[in-house]
Structures are given as C-alpha cells and as structure tokens.
N, C-alpha and C positions, 0 to 999 in steps of 0.2 A: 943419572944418565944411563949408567949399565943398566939399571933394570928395564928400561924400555925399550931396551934389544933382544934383554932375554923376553920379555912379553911378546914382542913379536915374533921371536922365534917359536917362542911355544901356538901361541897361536896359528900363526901357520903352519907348524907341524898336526896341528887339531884341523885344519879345515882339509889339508892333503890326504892325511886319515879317513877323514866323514868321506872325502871324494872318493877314496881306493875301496874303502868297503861298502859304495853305494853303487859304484858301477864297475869294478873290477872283481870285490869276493862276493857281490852280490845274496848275502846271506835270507834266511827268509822274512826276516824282520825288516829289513833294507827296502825288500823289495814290496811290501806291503804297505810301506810309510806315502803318504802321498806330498811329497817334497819336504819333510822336515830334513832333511840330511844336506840337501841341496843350500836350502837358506839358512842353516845355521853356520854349514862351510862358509857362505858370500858372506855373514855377517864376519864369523870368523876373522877371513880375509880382509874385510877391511879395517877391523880393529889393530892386524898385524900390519896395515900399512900404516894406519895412521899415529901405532906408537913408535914405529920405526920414524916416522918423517917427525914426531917430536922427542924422541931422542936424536934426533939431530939439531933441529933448532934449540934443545938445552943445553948443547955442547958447546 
C-alpha cells in the first residue's frame, strides 16, 4: 500500500520537473524538443493519479 504513494509522489514530483524546466528554465534543449517534455509530464501525471487512487483502494 505505502509503495503506491511513494510512486505517486515520485512521479508527480517528475512531471512538476519536466513542467518547471520546459516553461520556467527553459534550457536550450527544452526549447528545441517539439512536445516530448509536455506528454511525458501528462503521462507522468496520470500514472501519479492513478497509483494514488489504487493505493487507496488497497487500503
């Protein structure tokens, strides 16, 4: 059950990441990518929803 909290934290703290260094530090590499930063954050995100919402249903 704990692990699927830490998963989603981790993952969420990776998709908040991708987001701060694709449109906040805007590096040169960031800005050259043509949406991989963007859809690997949304994948991201939903992976951290959806082991959150089955770390709850395990519980």
């Amino acid at each position: 059950m704990i692990i699927y909290f830490g998963l989603a934290g981790a993952a969420l703290l990776m998709s908040i990441s991708l987001l701060v260094t694709k449109f906040i530090l805007k590096p040169k590499r960031a800005r050259r990518d043509r949406g991989a930063y963007v859809t690997f954050a949304a994948v991201s995100f939903f992976a951290a929803i959806f082991s959150f919402m089955l770390g709850l249903v395990s519980s």
